[in-house]
ZAKOL-535183 format. One line per 8 residues: number of its first residue (from 1); for each residue x, y, z of C-alpha. Coordinates in steps of 0.2 Angstrom, whole numbers, always signed. Layout:
BEGIN
NUM> X/Y/Z  ...
This chain:
BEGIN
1> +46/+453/+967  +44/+459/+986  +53/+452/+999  +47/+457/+1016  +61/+457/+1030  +58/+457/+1047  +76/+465/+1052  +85/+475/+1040
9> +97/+489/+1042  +100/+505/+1031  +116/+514/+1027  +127/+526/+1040  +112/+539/+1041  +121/+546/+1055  +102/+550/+1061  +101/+536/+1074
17> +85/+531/+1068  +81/+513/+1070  +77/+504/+1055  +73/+484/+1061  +55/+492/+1064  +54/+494/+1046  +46/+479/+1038  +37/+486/+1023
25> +39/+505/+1017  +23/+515/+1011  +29/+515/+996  +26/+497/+991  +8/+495/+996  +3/+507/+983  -1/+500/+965  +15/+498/+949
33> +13/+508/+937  +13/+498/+919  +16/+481/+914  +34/+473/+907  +38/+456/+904  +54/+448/+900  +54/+437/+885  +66/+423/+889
41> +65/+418/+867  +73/+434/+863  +92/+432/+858  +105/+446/+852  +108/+447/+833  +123/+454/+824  +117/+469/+822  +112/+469/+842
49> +124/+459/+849  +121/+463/+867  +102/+460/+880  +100/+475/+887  +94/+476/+906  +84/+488/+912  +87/+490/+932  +74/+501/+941
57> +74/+513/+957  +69/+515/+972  +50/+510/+977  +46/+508/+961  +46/+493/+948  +51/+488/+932  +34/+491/+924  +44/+510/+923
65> +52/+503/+911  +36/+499/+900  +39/+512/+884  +57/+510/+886  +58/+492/+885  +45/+492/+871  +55/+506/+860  +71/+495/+862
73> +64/+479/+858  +55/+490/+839  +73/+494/+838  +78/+475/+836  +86/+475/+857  +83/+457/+865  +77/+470/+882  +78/+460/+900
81> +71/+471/+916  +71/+463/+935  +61/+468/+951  +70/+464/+966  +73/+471/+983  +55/+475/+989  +51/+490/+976  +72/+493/+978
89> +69/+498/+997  +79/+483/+1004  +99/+487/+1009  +108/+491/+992  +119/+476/+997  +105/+465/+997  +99/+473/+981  +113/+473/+972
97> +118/+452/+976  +100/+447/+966  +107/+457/+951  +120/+449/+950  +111/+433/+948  +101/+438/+937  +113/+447/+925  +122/+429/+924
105> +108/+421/+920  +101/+433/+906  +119/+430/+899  +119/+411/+901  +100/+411/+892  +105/+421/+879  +122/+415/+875  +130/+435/+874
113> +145/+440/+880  +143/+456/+886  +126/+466/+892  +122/+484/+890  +115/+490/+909  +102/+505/+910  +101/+511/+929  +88/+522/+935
121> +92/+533/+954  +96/+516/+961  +96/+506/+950  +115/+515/+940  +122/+513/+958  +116/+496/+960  +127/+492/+943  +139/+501/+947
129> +140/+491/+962  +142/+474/+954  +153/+480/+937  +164/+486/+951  +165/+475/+964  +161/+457/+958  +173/+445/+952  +175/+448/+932
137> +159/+459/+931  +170/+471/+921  +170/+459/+907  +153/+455/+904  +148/+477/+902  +150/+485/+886  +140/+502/+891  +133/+509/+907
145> +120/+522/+905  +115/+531/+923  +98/+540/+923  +99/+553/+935  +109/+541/+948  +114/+550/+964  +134/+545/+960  +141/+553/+975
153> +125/+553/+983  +110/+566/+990  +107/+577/+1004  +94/+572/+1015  +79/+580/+1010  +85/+581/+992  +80/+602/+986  +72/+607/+1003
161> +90/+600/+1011  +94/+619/+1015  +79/+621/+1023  +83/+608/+1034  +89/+620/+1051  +79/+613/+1066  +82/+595/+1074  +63/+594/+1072
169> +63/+597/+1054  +79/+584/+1053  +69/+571/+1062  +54/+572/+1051  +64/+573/+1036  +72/+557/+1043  +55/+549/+1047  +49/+553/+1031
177> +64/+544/+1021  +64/+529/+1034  +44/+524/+1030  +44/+528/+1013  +62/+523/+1007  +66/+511/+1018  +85/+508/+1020  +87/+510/+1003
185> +84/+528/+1005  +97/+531/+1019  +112/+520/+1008  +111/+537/+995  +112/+550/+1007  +130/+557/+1003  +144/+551/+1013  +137/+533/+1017
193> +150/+520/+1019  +144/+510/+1004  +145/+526/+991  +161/+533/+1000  +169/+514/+996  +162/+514/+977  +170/+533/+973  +186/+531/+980
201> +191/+527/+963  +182/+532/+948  +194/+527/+936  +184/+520/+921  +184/+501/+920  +192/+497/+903  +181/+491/+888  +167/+500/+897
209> +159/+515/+890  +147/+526/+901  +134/+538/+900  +129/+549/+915  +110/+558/+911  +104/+570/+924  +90/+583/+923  +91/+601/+931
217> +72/+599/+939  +78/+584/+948  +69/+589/+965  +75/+572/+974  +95/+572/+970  +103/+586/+978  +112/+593/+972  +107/+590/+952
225> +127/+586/+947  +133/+574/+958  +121/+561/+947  +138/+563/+935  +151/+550/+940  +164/+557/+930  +168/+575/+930  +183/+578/+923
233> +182/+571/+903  +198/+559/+903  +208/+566/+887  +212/+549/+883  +196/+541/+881  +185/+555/+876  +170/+546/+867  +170/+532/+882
241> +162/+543/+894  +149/+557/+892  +138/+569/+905  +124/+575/+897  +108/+586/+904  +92/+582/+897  +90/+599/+895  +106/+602/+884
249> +94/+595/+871  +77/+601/+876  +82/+618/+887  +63/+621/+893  +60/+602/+897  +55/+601/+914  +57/+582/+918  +56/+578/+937
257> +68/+562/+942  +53/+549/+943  +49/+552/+927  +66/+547/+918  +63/+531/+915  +47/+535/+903  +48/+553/+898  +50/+553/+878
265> +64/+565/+877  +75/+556/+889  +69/+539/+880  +75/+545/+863  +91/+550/+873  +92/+533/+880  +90/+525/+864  +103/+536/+853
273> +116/+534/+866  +115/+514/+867  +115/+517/+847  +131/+527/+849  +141/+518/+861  +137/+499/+852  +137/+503/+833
């Protein structure tokens, strides 16, 4: 779903970059990649009692989610999977208030109680935002996974941030994250307002479990680790909350951070977990 705004406004940057000239970043003119439908018949059963909802990121679309969402649903999953915010470039705010429809609604079509949320980049924050921050969200999660989700944020420029020395390299870096990430792109840059307000406690929310997955090739979040949320295991729920490196399973992988959502490894990671964390 693309919604094309005339004015919109992007996170505190600090760049002082204007944003209201941004009405469509380059990044959604070019083609999605796959096809994935939501089947509105499916319905959990006892041995999968919770829809799953598969939340995309940034300039891309939930036809990422096309291998993913067709291993699950093999696996017995009723899988759900919106596309909102133009390609997830909109302001995260704006982003995050159509999820929270459509998370109510996928639970009032198919009666559960609780949904199992799988965020990619964007799309963990994004459900972060509404398990957080929405009146008795909390409730209606049994498990979070976060595939390589910038928690506490990027640097601007993700990998080549150190290179980052001149004001002209800063203002083409800035350029670049404006036309092709629109104000989404400047909400993750570490230290925004919105990600300040959403770590200042990272206490887990009870009855919910979380898995944080981040890959050491990640070229975009900067650096790799701050896509896990928790860093310190709490003692007292040990199994509720996990950091794991793709690469702690497969140590030569090289998976870049577009190609979480489809990569096979991370998928059987995916999949496992979810298995783990709702048996």
């Amino acid at each position: 779903m693309e919604q094309a705004k005339g004015q919109e406004t992007g996170g505190d940057h600090g760049s002082g970059a204007d944003l209201t000239s941004v009405t469509r970043p380059l990044s959604t003119r070019i083609p999605a990649r796959g096809l994935f439908e939501d089947d509105w018949r499916a319905r959990p059963t006892t041995e999968r009692p919770y829809p799953v909802v598969l939340v995309h990121g940034t300039t891309t679309t939930k036809g990422d989610w096309m291998e993913l969402g067709r291993q699950l649903r093999a696996a017995g999953w009723a899988v759900f999977a919106p596309d909102f915010g133009n390609r997830a470039t909109a302001p995260l705010e704006e982003s995050a208030d159509q999820l929270a429809a459509y998370f109510d609604v996928v639970l009032k079509a198919t009666g559960a109680k609780k949904l199992i949320l799988v965020g990619h980049s964007q799309g963990g924050i994004l459900c972060r935002m509404w398990l957080e921050q929405a009146p008795g969200a909390r409730h209606k999660v049994k498990h979070l996974v976060m595939l390589a989700t910038p928690n506490h944020g990027t640097e601007m420029g993700g990998i080549i941030n150190p290179l980052i020395r001149s004001p002209r390299a800063s203002s083409f870096v800035d350029s670049v994250v404006r036309n092709w990430f629109g104000p989404a792109g400047f909400d993750q840059i570490t230290g925004t307002k919105i990600l300040d307000q959403l770590n200042a406690d990272t206490t887990p929310l009870p009855g919910v479990s979380y898995t944080c997955i981040a890959t050491r090739s990640d070229t975009l979040i900067y650096p790799p680790d701050s896509c896990f949320l928790f860093r310190n295991e709490l003692p007292e729920k040990p199994d509720a909350i996990r950091n794991l490196w793709v690469q702690d399973f497969h140590p030569r992988a090289i998976v870049l951070h577009e190609d979480m959502p489809y990569d096979r490894r991370v998928r059987d990671i995916v999949v496992a977990d979810i298995e783990r964390f709702t048996r």
